[in-house]
C-alpha positions as CSV (number, residue, x, y, z in Angstrom):
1,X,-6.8,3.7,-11.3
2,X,-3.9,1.3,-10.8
3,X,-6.7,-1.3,-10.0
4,X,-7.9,-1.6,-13.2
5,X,-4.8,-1.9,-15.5
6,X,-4.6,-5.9,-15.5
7,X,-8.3,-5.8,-16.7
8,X,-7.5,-2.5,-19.0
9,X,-5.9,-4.2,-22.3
10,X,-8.7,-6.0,-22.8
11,X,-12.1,-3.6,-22.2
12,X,-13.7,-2.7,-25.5
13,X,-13.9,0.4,-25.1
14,X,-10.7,1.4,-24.4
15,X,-8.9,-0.7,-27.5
16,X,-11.8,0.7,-29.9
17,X,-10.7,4.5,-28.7
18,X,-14.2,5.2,-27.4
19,X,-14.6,8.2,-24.9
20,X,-14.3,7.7,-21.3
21,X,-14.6,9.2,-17.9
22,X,-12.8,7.6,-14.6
23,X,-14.5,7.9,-11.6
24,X,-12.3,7.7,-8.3
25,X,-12.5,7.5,-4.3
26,X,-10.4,10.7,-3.3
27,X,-11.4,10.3,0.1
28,X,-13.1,7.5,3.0
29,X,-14.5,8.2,6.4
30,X,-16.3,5.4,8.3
31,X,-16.6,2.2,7.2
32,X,-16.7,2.1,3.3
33,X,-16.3,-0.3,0.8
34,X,-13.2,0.6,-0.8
35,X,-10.2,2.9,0.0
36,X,-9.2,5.8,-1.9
37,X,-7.3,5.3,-5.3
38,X,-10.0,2.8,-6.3
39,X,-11.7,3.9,-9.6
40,X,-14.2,2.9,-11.9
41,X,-14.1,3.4,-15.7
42,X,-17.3,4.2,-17.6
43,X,-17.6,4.3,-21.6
44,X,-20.0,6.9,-23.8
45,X,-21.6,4.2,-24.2
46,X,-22.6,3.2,-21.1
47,X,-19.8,-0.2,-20.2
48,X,-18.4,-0.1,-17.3
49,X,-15.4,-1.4,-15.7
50,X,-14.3,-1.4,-12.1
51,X,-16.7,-0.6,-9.1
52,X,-16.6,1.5,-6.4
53,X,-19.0,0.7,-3.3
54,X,-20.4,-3.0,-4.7
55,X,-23.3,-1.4,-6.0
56,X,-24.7,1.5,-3.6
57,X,-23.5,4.4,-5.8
58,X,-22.6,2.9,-8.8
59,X,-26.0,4.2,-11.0
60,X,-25.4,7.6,-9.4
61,X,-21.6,7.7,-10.7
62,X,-22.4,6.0,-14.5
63,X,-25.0,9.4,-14.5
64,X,-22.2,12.1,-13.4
65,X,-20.2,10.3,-15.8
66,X,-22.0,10.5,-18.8
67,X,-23.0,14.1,-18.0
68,X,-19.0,14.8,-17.7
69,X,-18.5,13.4,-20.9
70,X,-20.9,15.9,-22.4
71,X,-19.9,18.6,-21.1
72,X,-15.9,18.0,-20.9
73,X,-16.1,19.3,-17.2
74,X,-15.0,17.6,-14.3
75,X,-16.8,17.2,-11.2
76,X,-16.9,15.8,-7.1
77,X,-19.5,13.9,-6.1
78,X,-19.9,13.4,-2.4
79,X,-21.6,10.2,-1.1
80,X,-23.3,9.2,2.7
81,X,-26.0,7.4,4.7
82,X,-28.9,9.6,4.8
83,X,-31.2,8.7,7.6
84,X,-33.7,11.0,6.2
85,X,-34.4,9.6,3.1
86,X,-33.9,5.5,2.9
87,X,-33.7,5.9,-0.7
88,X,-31.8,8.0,-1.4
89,X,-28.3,7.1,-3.0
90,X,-26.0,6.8,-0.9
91,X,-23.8,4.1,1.7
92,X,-25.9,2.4,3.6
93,X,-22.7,0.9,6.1
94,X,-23.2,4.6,7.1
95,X,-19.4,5.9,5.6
96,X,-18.8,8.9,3.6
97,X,-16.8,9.0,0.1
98,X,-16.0,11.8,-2.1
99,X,-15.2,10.6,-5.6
100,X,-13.4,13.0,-8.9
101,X,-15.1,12.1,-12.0
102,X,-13.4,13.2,-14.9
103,X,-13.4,12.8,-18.3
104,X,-10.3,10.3,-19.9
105,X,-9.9,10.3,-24.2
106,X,-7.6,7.9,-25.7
107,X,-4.6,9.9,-26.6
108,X,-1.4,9.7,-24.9
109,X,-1.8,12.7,-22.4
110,X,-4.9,10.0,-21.4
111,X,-6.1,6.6,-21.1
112,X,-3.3,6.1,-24.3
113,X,-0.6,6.4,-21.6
114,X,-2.3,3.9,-19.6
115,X,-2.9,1.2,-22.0
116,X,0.9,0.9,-23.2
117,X,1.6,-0.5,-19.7
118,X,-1.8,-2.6,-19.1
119,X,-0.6,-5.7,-21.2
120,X,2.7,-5.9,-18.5
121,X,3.9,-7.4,-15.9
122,X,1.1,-7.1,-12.7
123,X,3.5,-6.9,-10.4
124,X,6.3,-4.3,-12.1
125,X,5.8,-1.5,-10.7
126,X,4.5,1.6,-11.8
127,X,2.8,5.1,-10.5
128,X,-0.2,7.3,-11.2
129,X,0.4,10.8,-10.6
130,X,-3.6,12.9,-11.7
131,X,-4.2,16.2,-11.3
132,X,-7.6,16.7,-9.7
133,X,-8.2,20.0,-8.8
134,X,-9.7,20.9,-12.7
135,X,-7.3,23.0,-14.2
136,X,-7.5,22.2,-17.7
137,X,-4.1,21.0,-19.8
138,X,-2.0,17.9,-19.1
139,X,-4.0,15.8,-16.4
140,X,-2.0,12.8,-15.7
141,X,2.1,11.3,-15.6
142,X,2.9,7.7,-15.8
143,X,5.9,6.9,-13.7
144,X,7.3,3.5,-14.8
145,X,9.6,3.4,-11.8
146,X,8.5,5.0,-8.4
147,X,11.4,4.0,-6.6
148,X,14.1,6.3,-8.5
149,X,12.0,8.3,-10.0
150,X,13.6,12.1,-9.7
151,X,11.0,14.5,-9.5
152,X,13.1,17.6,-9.5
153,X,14.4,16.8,-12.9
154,X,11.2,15.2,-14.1
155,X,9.6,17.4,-17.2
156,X,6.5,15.9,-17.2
157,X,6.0,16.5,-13.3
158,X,6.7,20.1,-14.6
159,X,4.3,19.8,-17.1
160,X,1.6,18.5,-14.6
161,X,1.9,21.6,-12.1
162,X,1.3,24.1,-15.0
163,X,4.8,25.3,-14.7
164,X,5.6,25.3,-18.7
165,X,3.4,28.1,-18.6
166,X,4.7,30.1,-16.3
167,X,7.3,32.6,-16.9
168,X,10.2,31.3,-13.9
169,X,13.8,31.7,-13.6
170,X,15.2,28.7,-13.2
171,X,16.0,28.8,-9.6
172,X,12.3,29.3,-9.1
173,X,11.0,26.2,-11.2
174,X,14.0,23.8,-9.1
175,X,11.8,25.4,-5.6
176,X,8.5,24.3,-6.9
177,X,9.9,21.0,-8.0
178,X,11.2,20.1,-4.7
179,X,8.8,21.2,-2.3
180,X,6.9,18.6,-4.7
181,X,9.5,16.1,-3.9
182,X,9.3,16.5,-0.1
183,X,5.6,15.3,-0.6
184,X,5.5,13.0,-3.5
185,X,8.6,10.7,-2.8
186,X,7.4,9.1,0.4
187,X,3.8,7.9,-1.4
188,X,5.8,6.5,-4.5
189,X,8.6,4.9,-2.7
190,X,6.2,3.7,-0.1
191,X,4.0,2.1,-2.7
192,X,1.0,4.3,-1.6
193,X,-2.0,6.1,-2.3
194,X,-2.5,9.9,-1.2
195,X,-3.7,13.0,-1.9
196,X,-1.1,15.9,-2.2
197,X,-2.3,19.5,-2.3
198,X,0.9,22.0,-2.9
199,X,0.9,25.7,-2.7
200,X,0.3,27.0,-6.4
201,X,3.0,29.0,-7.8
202,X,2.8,32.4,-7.8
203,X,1.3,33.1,-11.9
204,X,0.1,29.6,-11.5
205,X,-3.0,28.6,-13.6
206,X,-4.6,27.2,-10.7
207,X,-8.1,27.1,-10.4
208,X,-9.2,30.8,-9.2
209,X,-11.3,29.9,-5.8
210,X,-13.1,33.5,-6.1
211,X,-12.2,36.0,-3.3
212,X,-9.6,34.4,-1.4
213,X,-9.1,33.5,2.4
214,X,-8.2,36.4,3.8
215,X,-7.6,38.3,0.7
216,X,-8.1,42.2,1.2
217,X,-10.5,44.0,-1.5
218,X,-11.6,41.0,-2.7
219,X,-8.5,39.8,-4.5
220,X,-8.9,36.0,-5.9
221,X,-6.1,33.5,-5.7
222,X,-6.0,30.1,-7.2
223,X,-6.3,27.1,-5.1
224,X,-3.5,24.8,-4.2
225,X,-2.7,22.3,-7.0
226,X,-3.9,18.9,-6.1
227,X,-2.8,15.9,-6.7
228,X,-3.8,11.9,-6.8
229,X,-1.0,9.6,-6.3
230,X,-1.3,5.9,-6.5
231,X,2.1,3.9,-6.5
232,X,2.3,0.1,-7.0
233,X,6.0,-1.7,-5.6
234,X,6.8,-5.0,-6.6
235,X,5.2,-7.8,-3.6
236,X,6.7,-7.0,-0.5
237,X,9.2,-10.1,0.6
238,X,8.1,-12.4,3.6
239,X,11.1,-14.5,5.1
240,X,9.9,-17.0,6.9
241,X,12.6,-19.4,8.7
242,X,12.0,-22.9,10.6
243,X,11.0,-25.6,8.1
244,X,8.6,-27.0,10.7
245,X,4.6,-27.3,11.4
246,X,4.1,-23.6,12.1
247,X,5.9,-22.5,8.5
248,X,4.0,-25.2,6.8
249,X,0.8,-23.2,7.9
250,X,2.7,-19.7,7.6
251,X,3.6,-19.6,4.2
252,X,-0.1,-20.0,2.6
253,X,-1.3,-17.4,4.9
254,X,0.8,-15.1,3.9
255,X,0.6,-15.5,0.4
256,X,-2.9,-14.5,1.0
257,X,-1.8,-11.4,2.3
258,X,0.2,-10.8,-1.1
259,X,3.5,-11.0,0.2
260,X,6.4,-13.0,-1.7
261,X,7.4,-15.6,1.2
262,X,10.7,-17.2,1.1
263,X,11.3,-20.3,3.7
264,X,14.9,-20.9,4.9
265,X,16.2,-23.6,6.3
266,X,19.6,-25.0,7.4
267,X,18.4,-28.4,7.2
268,X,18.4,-30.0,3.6
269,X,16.1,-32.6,4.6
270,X,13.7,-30.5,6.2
271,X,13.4,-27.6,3.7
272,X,13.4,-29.9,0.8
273,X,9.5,-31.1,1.3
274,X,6.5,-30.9,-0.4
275,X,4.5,-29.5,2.2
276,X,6.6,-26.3,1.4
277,X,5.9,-26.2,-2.3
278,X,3.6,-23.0,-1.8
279,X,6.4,-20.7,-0.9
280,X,7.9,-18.2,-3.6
281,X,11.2,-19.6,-2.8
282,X,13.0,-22.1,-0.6
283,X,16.9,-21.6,0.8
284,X,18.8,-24.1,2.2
285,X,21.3,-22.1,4.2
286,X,22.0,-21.2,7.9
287,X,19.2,-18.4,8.8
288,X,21.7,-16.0,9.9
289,X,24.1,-16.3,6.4
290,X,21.3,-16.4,4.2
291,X,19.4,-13.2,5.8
292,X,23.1,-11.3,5.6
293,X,23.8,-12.2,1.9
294,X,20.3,-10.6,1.0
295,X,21.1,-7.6,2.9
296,X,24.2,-7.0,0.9
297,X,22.3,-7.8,-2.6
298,X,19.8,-5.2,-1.6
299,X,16.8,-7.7,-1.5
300,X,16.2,-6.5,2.3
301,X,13.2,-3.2,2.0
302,X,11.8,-1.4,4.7
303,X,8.8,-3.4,3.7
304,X,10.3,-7.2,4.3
305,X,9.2,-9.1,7.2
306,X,11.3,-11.5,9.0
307,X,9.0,-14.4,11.1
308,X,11.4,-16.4,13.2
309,X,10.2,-20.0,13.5
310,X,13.3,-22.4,14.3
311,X,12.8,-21.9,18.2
312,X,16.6,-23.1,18.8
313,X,18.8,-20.1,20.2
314,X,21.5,-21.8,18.2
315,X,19.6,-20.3,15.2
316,X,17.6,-18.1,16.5
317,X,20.2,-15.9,18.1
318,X,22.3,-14.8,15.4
319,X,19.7,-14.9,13.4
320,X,17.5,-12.1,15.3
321,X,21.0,-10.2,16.0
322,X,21.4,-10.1,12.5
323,X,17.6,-9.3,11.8
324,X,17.3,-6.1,14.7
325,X,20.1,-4.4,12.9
326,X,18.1,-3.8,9.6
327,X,15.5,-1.2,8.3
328,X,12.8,-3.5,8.0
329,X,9.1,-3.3,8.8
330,X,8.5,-6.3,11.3
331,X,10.8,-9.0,12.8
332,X,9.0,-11.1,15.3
333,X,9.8,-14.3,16.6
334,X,7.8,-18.0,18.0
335,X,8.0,-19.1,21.5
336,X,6.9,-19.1,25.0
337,X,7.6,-16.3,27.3
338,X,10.1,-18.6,29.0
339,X,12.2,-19.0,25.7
340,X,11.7,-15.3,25.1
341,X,13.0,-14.6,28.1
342,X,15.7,-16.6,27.7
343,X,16.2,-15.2,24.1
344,X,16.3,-11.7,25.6
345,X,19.2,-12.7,27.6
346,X,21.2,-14.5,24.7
347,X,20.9,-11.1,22.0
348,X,21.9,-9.0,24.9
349,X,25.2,-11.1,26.0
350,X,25.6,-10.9,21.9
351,X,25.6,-7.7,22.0
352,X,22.2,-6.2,20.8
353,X,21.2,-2.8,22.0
354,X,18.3,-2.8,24.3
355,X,16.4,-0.2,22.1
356,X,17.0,-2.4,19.2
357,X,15.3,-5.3,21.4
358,X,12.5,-3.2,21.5
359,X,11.7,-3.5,17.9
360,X,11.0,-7.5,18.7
361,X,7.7,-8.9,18.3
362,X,8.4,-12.0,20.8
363,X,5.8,-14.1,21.5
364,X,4.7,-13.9,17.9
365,X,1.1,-12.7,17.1
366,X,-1.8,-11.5,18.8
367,X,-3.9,-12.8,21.9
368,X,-6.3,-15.5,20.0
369,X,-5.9,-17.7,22.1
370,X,-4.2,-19.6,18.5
371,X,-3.2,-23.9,19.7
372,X,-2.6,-25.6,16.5
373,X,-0.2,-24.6,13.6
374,X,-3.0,-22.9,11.3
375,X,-4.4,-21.0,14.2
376,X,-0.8,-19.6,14.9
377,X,-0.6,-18.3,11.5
378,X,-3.6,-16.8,12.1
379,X,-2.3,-15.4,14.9
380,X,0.5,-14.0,13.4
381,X,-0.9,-12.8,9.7
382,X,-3.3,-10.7,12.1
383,X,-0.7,-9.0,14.1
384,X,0.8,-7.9,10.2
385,X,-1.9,-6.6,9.2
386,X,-2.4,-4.7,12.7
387,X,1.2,-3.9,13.3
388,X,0.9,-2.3,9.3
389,X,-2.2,-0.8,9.7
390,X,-1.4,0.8,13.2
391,X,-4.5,-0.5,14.8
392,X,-5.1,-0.1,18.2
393,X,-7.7,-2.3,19.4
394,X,-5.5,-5.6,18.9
395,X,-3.5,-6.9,21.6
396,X,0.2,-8.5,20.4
397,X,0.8,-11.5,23.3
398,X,4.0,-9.5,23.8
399,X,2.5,-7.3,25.2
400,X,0.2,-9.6,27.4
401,X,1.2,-11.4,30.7
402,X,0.5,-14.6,32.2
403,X,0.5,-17.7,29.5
404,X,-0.5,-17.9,26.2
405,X,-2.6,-20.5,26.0
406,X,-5.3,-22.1,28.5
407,X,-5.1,-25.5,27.4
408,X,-5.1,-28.0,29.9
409,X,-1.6,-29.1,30.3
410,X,-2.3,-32.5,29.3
411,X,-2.5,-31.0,25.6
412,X,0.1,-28.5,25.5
413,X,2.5,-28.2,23.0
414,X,6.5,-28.3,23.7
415,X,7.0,-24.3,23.0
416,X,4.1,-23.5,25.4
């Protein structure tokens, strides 16, 4: 849902208070379109906003929508490749969705809540906690702030789970609340999307699932309260240090990728030009000082990656010494496997900790076979986006042997 709120404030349907339903990918198996969390937004009267597959299921979801808005229900539609019937609806890149379709009126317990924080800032960040699993009552929390938000005191978490309702002490309601934490925190803090199915209280107002599993003399139970969580963090930061060729071509790239990229520099004259204009900010400072003071101001997350450029052990070294020390996703680090070798030897005589070594991405990026400055950022944006994703099938050249590039060495370059 979070997808739609810089085009929310100005739908027509939603400022004139016209009925709605939201339609949204709970679940993706093989290759689909769009990941889970992505929603589409349908009127009563038939405007739409949002997609969710690029067109293969589209019609099929407007119709449950409508329907849902009739009858106030909600519903799960499951969507595949059938081989069976061509025409049927359905994915023809051959992956599976299951999407929640339920309906959304304008007051503030709905899309209301939404539209006070659609006009704001993109990038603030902000959380979507919806209750899928069809009870009926309060279906949705806002949470301005995922990063401190505190579920265990939160009232309108409490609200959510149905526990107003319910007749617990208060020792009780603080359990249910914090076995919600223990699943809740890491998608908010992590600026994620996940589902969350907890336990349902005991008295809960869960949704009865008939005779339950494993019940004796056919007893019902309700079913575990689930939950939708989408969380949205500010940009995650990417430092990029060594004004030079290679973070020239860097910085764009990773702006791409929707990071906030900082270049640093020691060298005024270097850091100063034009070519470096793209980047969210420029710092003239010694790597090493300027990477240390943001530490201490808190601008250093376990989401900031640090790309090493300067190729000079003079910066390089205290720089990575100071870089391996912190909770950060990614520090890697330009060069041959001569000068990493060589690198290797100067952080351990400074004292780095082999295992923390181990946490160095040295060469830089994967096996492309990447010669010129844009290809290296290739290179390097790729072995990001496998390194976050966890993806197997891509080889990092540090993990490689044997030289990087099979240039003829008439056209090398110096840090080959």
């Amino acid at each position: 849902m979070l997808d739609l709120m810089p085009s929310l404030a100005g739908w027509r349907p939603a400022a004139s208070g016209e009925r709605c339903a939201v339609a949204t990918i709970i679940t993706a198996s093989g290759s689909v379109p769009r990941p889970p969390g992505t929603s589409m937004l349908v009127s009563e009267s038939g405007e739409i906003l949002g997609s969710l597959s690029g067109g293969c299921v589209e019609g099929a979801v407007v119709a449950s929508a409508l329907e849902v808005m009739a009858d106030g229900g909600t519903r799960l539609e499951a969507f595949g490749f059938s081989r069976e019937d061509a025409f049927a609806v359905g994915l023809t890149c051959g992956g599976e969705l299951e999407v929640h379709i339920q309906p959304l009126d304008g007051s503030a317990a709905g899309l209301g809540a939404l539209q006070k924080f659609a006009s704001g800032d993109p990038e603030r960040p902000l959380a979507l906690i919806r209750r899928i699993d069809g009870v009926s009552g309060r279906s949705m929390s806002v949470v301005p702030d995922p990063c401190t938000f505190g579920i265990a005191g939160s009232a309108e978490l409490a609200a959510l789970l149905g526990l107003d309702a319910l007749n617990l002490d208060t020792e009780s309601r603080k359990e249910v609340l914090l076995a919600a934490a223990a699943q809740l925190e890491p998608l908010l803090r992590g600026g994620r999307t996940g589902l969350v199915r907890l336990a349902a209280p005991q008295g809960c107002g869960g949704v009865s699932s008939g005779t339950a599993h494993g019940a004796e003399g056919g007893r019902t139970s309700p079913e575990p309260v689930t939950l939708l969580v989408e969380s949205r963090l500010p940009q995650a930061r990417l430092l990029v240090f060594g004004a030079n060729d290679f973070g020239a071509a860097l910085v764009p790239a990773a702006k791409l990728l929707g990071y906030r990229v900082t270049l640093c520099d020691a060298r005024p004259a270097f850091s100063a030009q034009e070519r470096f204009a793209a980047a969210d900010e420029v710092a003239t400072d010694w790597p090493h000082r300027y990477l240390a003071a943001e530490a201490a101001a808190g601008r250093i997350d376990s989401r900031t990656v640090i790309c090493v450029l300067t190729h000079d052990p003079k910066f390089d070294i205290p720089l990575l010494r100071e870089a391996l020390e912190l909770d950060v996703a990614f520090v890697g680090a330009l060069g041959s496997r001569r000068s990493h070798r060589q690198r290797i030897d100067g952080l351990l005589e400074a004292g780095v900790a082999p295992e923390r070594l181990a946490r160095l991405h040295s060469p830089i990026g994967l096996d492309l076979g990447a010669v010129t400055p844009a290809e290296v950022a290739v290179s390097i944006t790729a072995e990001l986006i496998a390194a976050r994703t966890g993806a197997a099938a891509c080889t990092p050249l540090r993990d490689g042997s044997g030289r990087i590039h099979s240039i003829p060495a008439s056209q090398e370059i110096a840090w080959t």
